[in-house]
N, CA, C and O atoms as a DFTB+ gen file, in Angstrom:
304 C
 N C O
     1  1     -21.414     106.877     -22.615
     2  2     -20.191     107.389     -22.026
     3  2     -20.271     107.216     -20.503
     4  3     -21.182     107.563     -19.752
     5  1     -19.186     106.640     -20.232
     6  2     -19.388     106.437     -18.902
     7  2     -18.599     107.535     -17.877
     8  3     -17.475     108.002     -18.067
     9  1     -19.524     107.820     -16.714
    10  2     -18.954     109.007     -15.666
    11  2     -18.135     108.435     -15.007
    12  3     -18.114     107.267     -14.620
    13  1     -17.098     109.640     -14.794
    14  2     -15.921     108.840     -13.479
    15  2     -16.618     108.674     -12.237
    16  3     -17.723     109.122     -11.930
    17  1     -15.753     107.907     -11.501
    18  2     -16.210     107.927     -10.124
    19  2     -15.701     108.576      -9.144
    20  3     -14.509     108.869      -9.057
    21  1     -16.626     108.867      -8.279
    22  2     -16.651     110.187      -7.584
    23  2     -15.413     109.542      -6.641
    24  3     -15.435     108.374      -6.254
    25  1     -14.324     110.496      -6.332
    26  2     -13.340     110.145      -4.842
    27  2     -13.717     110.166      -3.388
    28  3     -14.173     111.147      -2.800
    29  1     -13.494     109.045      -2.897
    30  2     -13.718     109.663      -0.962
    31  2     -12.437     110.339      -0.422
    32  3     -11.222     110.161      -0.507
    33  1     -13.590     111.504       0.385
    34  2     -12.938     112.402       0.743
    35  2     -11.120     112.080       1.497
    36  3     -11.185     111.380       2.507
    37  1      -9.791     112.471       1.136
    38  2      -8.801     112.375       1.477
    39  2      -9.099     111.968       3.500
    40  3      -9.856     112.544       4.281
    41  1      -8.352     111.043       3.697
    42  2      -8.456     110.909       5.268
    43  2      -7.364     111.070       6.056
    44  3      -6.683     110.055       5.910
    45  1      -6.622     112.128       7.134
    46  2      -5.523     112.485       7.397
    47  2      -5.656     110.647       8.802
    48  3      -6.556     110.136       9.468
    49  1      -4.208     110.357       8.554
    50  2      -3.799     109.168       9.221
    51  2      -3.056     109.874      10.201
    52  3      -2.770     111.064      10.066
    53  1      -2.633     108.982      11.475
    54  2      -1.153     109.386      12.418
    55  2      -0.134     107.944      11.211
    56  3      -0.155     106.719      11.100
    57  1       0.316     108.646      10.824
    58  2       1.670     107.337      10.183
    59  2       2.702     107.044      11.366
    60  3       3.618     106.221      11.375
    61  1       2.327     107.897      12.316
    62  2       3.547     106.970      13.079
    63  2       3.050     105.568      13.575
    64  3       3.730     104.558      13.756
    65  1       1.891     105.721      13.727
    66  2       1.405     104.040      14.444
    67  2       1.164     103.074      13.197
    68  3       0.693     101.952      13.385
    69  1       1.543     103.596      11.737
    70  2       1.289     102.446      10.819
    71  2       2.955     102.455      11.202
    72  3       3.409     101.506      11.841
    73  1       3.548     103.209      10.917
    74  2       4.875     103.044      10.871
    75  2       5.532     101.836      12.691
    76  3       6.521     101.106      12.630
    77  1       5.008     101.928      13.480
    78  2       5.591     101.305      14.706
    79  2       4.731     100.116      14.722
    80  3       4.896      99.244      15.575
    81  1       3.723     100.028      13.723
    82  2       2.510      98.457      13.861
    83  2       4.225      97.989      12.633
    84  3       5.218      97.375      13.023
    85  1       4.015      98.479      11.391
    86  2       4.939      97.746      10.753
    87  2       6.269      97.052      11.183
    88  3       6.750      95.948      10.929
    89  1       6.727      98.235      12.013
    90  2       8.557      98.211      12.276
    91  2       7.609      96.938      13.355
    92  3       7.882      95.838      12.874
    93  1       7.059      96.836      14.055
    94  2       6.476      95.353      15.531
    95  2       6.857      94.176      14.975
    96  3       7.703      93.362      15.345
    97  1       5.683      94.195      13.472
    98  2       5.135      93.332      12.849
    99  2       6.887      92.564      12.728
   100  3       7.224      91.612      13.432
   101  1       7.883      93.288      11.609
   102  2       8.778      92.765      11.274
   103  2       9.712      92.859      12.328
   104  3      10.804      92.939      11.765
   105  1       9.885      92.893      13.577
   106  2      10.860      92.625      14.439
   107  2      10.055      91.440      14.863
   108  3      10.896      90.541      14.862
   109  1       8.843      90.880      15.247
   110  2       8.161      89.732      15.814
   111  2       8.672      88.741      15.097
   112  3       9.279      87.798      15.603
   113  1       8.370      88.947      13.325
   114  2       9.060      88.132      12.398
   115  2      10.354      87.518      12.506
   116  3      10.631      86.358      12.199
   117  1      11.080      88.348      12.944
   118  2      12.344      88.064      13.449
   119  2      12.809      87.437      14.640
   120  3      13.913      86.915      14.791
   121  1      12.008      87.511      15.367
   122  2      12.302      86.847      16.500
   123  2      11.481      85.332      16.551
   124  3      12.202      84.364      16.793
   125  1       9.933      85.059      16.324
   126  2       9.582      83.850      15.651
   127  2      10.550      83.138      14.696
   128  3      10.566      81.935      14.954
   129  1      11.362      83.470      13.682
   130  2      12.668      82.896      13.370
   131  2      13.609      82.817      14.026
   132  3      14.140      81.707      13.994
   133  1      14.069      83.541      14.634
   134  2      15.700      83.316      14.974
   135  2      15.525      81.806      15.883
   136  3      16.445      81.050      15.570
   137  1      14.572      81.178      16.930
   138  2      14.683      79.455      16.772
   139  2      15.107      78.722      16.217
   140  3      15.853      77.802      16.553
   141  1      14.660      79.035      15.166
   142  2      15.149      78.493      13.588
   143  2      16.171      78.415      12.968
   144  3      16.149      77.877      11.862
   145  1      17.314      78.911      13.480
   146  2      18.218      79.637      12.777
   147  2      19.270      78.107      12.549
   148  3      20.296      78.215      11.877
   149  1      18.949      76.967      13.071
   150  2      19.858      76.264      11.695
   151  2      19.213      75.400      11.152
   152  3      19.805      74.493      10.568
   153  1      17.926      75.445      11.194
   154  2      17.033      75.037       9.562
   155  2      16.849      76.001       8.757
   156  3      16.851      75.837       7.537
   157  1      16.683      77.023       9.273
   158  2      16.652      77.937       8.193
   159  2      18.096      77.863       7.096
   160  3      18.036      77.792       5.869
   161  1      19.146      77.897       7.796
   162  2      20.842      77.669       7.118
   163  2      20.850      76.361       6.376
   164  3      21.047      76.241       5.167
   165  1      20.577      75.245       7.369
   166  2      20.150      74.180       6.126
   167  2      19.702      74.159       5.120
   168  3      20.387      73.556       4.295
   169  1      18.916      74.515       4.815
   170  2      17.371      74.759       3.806
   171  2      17.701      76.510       3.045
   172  3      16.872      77.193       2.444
   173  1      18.952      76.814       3.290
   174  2      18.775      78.002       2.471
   175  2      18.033      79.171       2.847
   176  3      18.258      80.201       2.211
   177  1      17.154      79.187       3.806
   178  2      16.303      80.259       3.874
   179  2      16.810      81.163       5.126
   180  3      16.000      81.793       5.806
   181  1      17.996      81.181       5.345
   182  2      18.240      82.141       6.447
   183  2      18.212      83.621       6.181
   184  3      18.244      84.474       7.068
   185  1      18.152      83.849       4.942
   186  2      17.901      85.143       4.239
   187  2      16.776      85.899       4.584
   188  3      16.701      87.126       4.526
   189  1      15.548      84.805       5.095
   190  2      14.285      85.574       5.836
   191  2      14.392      85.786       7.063
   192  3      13.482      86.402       7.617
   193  1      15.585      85.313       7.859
   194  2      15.943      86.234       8.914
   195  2      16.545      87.389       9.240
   196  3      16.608      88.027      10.291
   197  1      17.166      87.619       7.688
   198  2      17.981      89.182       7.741
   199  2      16.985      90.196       6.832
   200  3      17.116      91.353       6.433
   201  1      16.202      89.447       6.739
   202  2      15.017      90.313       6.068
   203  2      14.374      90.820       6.842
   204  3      14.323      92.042       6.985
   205  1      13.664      89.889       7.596
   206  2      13.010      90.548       8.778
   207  2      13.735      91.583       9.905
   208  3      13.094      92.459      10.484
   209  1      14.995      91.368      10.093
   210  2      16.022      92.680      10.792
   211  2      15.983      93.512      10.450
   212  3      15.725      94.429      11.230
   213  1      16.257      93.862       8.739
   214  2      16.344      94.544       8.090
   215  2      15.081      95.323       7.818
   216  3      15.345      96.495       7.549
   217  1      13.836      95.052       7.803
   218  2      12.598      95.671       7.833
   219  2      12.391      96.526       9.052
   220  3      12.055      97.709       9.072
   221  1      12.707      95.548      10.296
   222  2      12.619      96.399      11.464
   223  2      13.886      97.729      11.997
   224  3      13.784      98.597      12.863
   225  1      14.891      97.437      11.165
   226  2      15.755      98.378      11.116
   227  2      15.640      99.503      10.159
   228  3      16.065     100.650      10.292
   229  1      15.058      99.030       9.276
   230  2      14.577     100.670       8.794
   231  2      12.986     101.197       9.012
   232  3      12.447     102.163       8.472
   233  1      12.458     100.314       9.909
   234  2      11.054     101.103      10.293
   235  2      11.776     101.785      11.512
   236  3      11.502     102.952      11.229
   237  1      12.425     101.857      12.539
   238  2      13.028     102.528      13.457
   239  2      13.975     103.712      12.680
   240  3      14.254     104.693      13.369
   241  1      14.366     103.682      11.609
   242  2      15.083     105.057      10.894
   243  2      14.145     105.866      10.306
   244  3      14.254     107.091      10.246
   245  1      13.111     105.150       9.815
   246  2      11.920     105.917       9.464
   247  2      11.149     106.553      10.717
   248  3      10.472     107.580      10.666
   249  1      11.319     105.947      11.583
   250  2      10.242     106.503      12.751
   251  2      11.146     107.451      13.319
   252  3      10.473     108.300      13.903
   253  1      12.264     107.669      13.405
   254  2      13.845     108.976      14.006
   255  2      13.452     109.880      12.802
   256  3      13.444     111.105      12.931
   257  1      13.087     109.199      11.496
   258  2      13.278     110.208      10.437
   259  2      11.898     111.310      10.826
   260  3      11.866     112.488      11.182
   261  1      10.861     110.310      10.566
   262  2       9.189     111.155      11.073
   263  2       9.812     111.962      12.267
   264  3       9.873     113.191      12.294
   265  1      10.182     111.280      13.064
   266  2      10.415     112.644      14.427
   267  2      11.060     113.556      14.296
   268  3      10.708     114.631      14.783
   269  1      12.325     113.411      13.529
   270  2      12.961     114.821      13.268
   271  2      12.419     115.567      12.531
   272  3      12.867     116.713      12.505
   273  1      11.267     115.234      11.658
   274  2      10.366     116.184      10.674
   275  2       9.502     116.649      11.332
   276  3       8.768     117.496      10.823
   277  1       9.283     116.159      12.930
   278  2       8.052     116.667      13.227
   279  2       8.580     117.987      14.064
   280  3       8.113     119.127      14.063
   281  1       9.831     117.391      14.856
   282  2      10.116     118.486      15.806
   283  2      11.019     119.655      15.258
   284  3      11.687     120.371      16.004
   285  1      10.976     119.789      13.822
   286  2      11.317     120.580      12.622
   287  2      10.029     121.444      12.178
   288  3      10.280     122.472      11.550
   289  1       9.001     121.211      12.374
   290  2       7.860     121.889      11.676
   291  2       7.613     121.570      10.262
   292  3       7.197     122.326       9.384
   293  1       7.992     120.111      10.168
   294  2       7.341     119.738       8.303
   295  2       6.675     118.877       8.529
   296  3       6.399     118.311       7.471
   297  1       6.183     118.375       9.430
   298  2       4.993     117.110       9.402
   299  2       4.106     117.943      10.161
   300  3       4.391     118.462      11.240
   301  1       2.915     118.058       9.490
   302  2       1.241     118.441      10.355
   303  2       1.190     117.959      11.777
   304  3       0.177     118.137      12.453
């Protein structure tokens, strides 16, 4: 019979800096494309330029959202 394996201990993160590395990451994305923007239309793929907006537009609603939870008293 085999024993479970033991858990490492829970590790408290700041999520706002995963949250503002992410929202970077996908606004950089976006801007490394927008050059692009009529091969991308040629070729169909201009859709990964509103993707990448769209990522960085809701890591900035998420990061208003974290702040209003914080300066609320529900985030640690």
């Amino acid at each position: 019979m085999k024993t479970p394996l033991a858990r490492p201990p829970a590790r408290r993160i700041d999520a706002r800096r995963v949250v503002i590395a992410g929202t970077a990451a996908w606004l950089l994305g976006f801007l490394v494309l927008l050059p692009f923007w009529g091969w991308l239309g040629a070729h169909g793929h201009r859709v990964w330029l509103w993707t990448c907006l769209a990522g960085a537009g809701l890591g900035v609603l998420g990061y208003l959202l974290m702040a209003k939870h914080r300066r609320e008293g529900r985030a640690p």
